[in-house]
N, C-alpha and C positions, 0 to 999 in steps of 0.2 A: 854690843849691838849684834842684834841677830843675822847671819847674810842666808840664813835660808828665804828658797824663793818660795814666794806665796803659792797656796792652792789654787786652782782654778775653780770657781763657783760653781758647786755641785758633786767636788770631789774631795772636800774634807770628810770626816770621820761623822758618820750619820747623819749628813746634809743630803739634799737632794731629794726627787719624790722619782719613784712610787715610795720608796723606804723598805724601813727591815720592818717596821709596826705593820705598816698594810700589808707586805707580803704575808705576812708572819700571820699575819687573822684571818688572807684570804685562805689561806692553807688549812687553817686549824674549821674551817668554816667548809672547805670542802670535806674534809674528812668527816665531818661530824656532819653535813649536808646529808647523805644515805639514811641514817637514823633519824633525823626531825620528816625525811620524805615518809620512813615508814611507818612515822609516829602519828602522821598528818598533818605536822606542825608546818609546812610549808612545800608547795606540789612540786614535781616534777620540773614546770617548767619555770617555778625561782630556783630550783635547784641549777638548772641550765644556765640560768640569766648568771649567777653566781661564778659558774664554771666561764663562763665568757668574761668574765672580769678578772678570772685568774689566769685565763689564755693571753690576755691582753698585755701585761704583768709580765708573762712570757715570752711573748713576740718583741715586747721591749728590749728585752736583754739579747733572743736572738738575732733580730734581724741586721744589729750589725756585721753579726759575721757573716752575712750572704752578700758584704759587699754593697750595701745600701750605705748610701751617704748617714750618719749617725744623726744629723739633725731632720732626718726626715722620717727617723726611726720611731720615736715617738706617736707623731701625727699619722703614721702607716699602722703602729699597731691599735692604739684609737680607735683607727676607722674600721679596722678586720673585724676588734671587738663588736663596736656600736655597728655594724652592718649584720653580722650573725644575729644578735640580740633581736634586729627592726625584721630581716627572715625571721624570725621563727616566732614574731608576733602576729606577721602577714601570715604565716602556714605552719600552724601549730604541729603541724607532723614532723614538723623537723626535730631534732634529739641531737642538740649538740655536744654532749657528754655520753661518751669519750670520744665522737669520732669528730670532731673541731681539732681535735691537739693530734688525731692521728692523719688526717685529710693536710693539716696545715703543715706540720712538722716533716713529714717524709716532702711535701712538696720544696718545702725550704731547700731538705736534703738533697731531692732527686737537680732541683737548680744548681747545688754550689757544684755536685759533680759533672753536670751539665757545661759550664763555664768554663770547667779548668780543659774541655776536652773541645773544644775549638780551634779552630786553624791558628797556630801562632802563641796557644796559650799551654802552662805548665800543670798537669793534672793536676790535682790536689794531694793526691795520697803522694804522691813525687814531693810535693814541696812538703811534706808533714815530713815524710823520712828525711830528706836533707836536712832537715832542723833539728830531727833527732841526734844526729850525728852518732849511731850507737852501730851500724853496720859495715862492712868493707865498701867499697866502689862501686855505686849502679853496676853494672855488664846492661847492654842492650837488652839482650834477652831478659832481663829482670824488668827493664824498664817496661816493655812489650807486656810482660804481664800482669806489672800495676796498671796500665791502662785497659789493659781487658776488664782490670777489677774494677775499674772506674764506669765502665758504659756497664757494668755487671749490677756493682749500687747506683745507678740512677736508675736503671728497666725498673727495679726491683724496688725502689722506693716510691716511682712513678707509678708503679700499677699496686700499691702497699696507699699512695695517696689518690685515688680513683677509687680504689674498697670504702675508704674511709669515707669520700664525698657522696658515694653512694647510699652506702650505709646510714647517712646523716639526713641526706633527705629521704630517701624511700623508705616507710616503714615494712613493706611486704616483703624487702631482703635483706631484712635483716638477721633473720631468725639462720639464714646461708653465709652474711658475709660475717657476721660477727666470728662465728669458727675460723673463717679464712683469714678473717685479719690476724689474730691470734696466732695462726698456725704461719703468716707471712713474719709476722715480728717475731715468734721463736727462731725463723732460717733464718733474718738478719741477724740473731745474735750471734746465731751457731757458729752461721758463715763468718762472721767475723771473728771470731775463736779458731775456725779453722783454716781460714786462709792466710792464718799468722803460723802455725804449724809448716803448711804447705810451702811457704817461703822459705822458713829455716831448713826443711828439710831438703827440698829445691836447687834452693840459692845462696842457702848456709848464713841466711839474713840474721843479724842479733836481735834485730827488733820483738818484741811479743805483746799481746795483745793486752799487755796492761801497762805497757810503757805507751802506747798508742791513747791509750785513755787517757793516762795523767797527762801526757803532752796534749790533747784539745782539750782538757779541763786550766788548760790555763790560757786566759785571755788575752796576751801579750801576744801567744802565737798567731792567736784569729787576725791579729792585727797588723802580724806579719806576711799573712799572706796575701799571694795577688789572685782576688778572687773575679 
């Protein structure tokens, strides 16, 4: 007899909704979306309505890690979807592709580092490195300046998610912020490339910037932290 303990409903091997099928078509449906737009085969703004079903998709999976109760995660991202969707049928000027995923996503961002820098609470980038375990002993003065880095990615995601909401509804700046936004998310990447540098060479940190990734690309972590 078997003593393995059972699954929890929803977390066996290809159970559960949204799934890998719908993910998998909404995907293959936005990429092929641009050519049926410039084909005629379907305008603009089902192209939109599409992209807000793939945001939704997306919100699903993040918004646990912001620290949202998980079963409410669901019905939160639902409603982000189906309210963007009911905008931009009340005010067709709105163009939720791409600036839904850039307005939303940085705001997520600009919150978790928001949270960890609270009176009484542990930044985030603190708690990611402690779990890495790959460097010598915080010193103060290192700690001092992950928390700098911390009010540094929130400014810069908060005003990176204000381009985006701009962007989405006003179409007369668009033609300004689109460059901007662009040129904001190249300095997040950079900056994150380079303020792993800056560390090592600094603080003689072992960390680098692709150990940083692999460690939030796995889920276990998100779940370890106090966000």
């Amino acid at each position: 007899m078997s003593t393995a303990a059972p699954q929890p409903a929803g977390q066996g091997r290809g159970s559960g909704f949204p799934g890998r099928f719908l993910g998998g078509g909404i995907i293959a449906a936005l990429l092929l979306g641009p050519l049926a737009v410039a084909e005629g085969l379907i305008t603009t703004q089902h192209y939109d309505w599409l992209f807000a079903a793939a945001m939704t998709l997306t919100f699903w999976s993040l918004l646990p890690r912001t620290g949202m109760v998980p079963v409410l995660c669901g019905p939160a991202a639902f409603g982000i979807g189906a309210a963007a969707v009911l905008a931009q049928v009340v005010w067709p000027q709105i163009l939720l592709a791409p600036y839904l995923a850039v307005a939303t996503i940085n705001l997520g961002v600009a919150w978790i580092f928001w949270r960890g820098l609270r009176e009484g609470a542990e930044p985030v980038l603190l708690q990611v490195i402690r779990m890495m375990r790959r460097g010598p002993e915080m010193t103060a003065e290192f700690r001092h300046f992950v928390r700098g880095q911390c009010r540094l990615w929130c400014a810069l995601s908060a005003v990176t998610a204000l381009a985006g909401l701009a962007a989405m509804l006003v179409p007369d700046m668009r033609s300004v912020l689109g460059p901007a936004i662009l040129f904001l998310l190249a300095g997040q990447f950079l900056w994150f490339i380079l303020s792993h540098h800056y560390a090592s060479f600094r603080y003689g940190r072992a960390e680098t910037w692709g150990h940083t990734l692999r460690t939030l690309s796995q889920p276990a972590i998100w779940a370890d932290l106090k966000l």
